[in-house]
N, C-alpha and C positions, 0 to 999 in steps of 0.2 A: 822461480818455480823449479826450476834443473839441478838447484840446490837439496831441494826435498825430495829428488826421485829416490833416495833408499830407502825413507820413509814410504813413502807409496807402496816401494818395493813388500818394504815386513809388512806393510797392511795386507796390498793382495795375499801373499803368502799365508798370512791368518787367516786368511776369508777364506781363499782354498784348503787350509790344513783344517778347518771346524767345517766346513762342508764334507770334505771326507771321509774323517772321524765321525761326524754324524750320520751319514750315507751309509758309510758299511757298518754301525751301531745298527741300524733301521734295518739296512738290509737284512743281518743276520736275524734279526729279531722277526721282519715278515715272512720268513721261510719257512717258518711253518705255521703262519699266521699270528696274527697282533691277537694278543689276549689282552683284558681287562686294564693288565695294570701296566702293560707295557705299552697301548693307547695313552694310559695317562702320563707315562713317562716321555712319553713325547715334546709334553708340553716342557720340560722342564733337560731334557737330551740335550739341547741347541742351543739353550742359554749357559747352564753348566760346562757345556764343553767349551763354548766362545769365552765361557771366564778363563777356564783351564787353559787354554792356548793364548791369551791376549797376555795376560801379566806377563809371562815370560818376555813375549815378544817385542812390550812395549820397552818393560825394563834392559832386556841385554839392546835391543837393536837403538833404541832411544836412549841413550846413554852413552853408546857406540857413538850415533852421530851427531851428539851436543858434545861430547871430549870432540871429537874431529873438527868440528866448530869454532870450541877455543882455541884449539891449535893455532887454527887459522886467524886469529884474531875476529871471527865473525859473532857477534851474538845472536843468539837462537834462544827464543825463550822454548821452556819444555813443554809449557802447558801444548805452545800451539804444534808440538810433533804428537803429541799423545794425542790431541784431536784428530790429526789427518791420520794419523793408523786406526786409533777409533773408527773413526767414518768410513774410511778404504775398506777394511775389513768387513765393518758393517753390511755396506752394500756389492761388496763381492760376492759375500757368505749370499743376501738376497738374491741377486742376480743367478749366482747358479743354482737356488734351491726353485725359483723362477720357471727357470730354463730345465731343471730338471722335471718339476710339474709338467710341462708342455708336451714331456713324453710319458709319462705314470704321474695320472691323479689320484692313483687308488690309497695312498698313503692319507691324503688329505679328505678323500672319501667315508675311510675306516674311524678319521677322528672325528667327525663331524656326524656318522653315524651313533658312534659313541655317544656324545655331546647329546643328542637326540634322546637316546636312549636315560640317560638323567635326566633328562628334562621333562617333566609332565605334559606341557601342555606344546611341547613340541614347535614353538614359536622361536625359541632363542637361537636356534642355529641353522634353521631353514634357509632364511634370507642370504646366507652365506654357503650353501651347500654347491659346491660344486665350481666355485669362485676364486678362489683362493690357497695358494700353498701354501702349506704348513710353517713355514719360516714366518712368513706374513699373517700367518695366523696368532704367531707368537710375537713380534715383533717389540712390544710392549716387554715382555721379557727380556728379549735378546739386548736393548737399547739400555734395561737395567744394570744387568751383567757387564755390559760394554761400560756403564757410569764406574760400576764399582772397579772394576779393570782398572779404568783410568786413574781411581783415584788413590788405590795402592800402588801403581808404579808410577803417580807423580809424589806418591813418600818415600819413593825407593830411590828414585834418581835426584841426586845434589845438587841444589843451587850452589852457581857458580855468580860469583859477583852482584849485579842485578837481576839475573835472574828469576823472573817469579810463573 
């Protein structure tokens, strides 16, 4: 396990560099109030930017510690590094979008008002009003972005011997 902490390491760091990037995107955007299409852009803010921040991340730092690996004579397959910064990042990015709900749910309020507001019959986003953070509200997205992520920077980094 002591072996994977840099891994771990580039994950939190993703999870906290797309919370941020997303946080002050939002921020600036509720300052003078969530219009129409920037409600909707919400849904799609969090996954877009976790794409944009995870490829880098996975390919320079995952590549970094699979060479460090061979060095060592150690084998490390890649799949399972691109997993754990997957996941790491995943539920950091969660956790602090979480923990940020707990102080302002008005973000997750505005899109679910939203939501309502397409909705005729005003059934499909009731049950969920007031419940849930936005990250969590997306998460379906975010987990996609996170697939694709992984699976351009498991074509970007080289199999090395057995490797798969």
């Amino acid at each position: 396990m002591k072996k994977y902490e840099p891994v771990f390491i580039s994950g939190i760091l993703a999870g906290v560099l797309t919370f941020l990037t997303t946080f002050l995107i939002t921020f600036y955007w509720q300052k003078d109030g969530l219009s129409e299409i920037e409600t909707l852009l919400l849904v799609v803010l969090g996954p877009f930017l976790y794409l944009i921040i995870l490829i880098p991340f996975t390919i320079t730092s995952g590549r970094q510690f699979i060479n460090s690996q061979h060095l060592n004579k150690e084998k490390t397959k890649r799949r399972y590094v691109l997993y754990i910064m997957l996941i790491t990042s995943l539920l950091v990015y969660l956790l602090l979008d979480t923990l940020f709900y707990l102080f302002d749910d008005s973000l997750s309020q505005a899109y679910i008002a939203y939501l309502n507001q397409l909705d005729t019959d005003q059934k499909t986003a009731e049950s969920i009003e007031d419940i849930l953070p936005i990250g969590l509200l997306n998460i379906f997205q975010m987990t996609v972005s996170g697939m694709i992520a992984m699976f351009i920077s498991l074509l970007c980094i080289q199999k090395k011997n057995n490797d798969r």
